[in-house]
N, C-alpha and C positions, 0 to 999 in steps of 0.2 A: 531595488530589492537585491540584498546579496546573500539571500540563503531561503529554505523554502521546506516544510517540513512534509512528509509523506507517510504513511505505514504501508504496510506488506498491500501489492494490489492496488494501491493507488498510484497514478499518474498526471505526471503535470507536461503539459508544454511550455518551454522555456525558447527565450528570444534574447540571443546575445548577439550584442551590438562591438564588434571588436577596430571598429574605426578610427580609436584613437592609440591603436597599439600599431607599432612599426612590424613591419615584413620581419620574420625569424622568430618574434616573441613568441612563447608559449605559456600557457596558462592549463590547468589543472581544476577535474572536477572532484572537489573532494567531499566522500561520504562520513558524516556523524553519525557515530552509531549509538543508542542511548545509554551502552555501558562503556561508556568512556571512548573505542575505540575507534578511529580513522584509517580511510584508505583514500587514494586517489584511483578513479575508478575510471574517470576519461581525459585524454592531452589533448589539447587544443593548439594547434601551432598556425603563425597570423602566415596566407600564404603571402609572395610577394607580390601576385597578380589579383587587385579588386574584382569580384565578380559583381554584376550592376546590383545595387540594392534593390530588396525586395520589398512590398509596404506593408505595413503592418498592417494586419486586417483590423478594421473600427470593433466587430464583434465576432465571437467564436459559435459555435454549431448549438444548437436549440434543441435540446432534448426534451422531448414531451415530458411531461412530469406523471407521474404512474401515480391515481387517486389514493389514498389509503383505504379507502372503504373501496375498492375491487379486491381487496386482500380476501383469499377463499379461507385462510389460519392465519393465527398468531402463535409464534413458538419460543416460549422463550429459554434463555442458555444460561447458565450462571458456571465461568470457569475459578476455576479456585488450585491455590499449588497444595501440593500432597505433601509439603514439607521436605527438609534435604536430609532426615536424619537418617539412621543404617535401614538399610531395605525403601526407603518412603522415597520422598522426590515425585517430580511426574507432577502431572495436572489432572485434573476431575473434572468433566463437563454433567453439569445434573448428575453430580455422586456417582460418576461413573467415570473411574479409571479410566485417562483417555488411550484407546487401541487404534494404532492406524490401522488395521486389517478388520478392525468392526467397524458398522455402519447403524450409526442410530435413526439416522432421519434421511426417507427420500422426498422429493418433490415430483408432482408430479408433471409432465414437461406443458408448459405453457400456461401453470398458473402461476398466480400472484401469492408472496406471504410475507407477510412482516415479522424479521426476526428479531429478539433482542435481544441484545448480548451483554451480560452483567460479567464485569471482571473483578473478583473479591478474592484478596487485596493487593494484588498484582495488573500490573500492564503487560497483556499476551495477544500477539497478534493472531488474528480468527482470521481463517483461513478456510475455501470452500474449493474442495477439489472432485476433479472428473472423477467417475468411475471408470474402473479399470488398472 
């Protein structure tokens, strides 16, 4: 694998095997971003001293799978751009101007609910934040 795609919120564990690179090499973690732009975001430099290999675990951690029928709601989101022309721009969630400082929708703590999220006709990443 030499590349690995992620959106906002998601997280991958990676396992880099740098055994075949001599003491001094450094190597670069470089970010795509989907409007063309690049950064390198972490250096990797091979030290000169091996520290003992570690094994690679046969399988990773077992998350219970959460039923869809204990969902207490279904909600769904349809975001949409407001266009870039004078005064417009911005995005709409359900026909509503999106306000960081308004709050359409709470949950309430410790239940279940299935959200859906319609992106039309734009890729935006949906993002769910603390209150406060």
């Amino acid at each position: 694998m030499d590349s690995v795609i992620l959106s906002p919120g998601e997280r991958a564990e990676i396992l880099v095997n740098f055994s075949r690179y001599e003491p001094g090499n450094t190597g670069f973690l470089k970010v795509d971003i989907y409007n063309g732009e690049e950064f390198f975001a972490l250096k990797f430099s091979v030290a000169p001293e091996q520290s003992p290999s570690l094994a690679v675990p046969t399988r990773t951690n077992e998350i219970e799978r959460i039923s869809p029928e204990s969902a207490q709601k279904v909600r769904h989101f349809t975001m949409r751009s407001m266009g870039m022309g004078r005064g417009g721009g911005g995005l709409s969630i359900n026909g509503k101007k999106m306000n960081l400082s308004r709050i359409d929708e709470t949950v309430l703590l410790g239940n279940t609910e299935i959200w859906e999220i319609f992106n039309q006709p734009m890729v935006v990443a949906f993002k769910l934040w603390p209150p406060g």
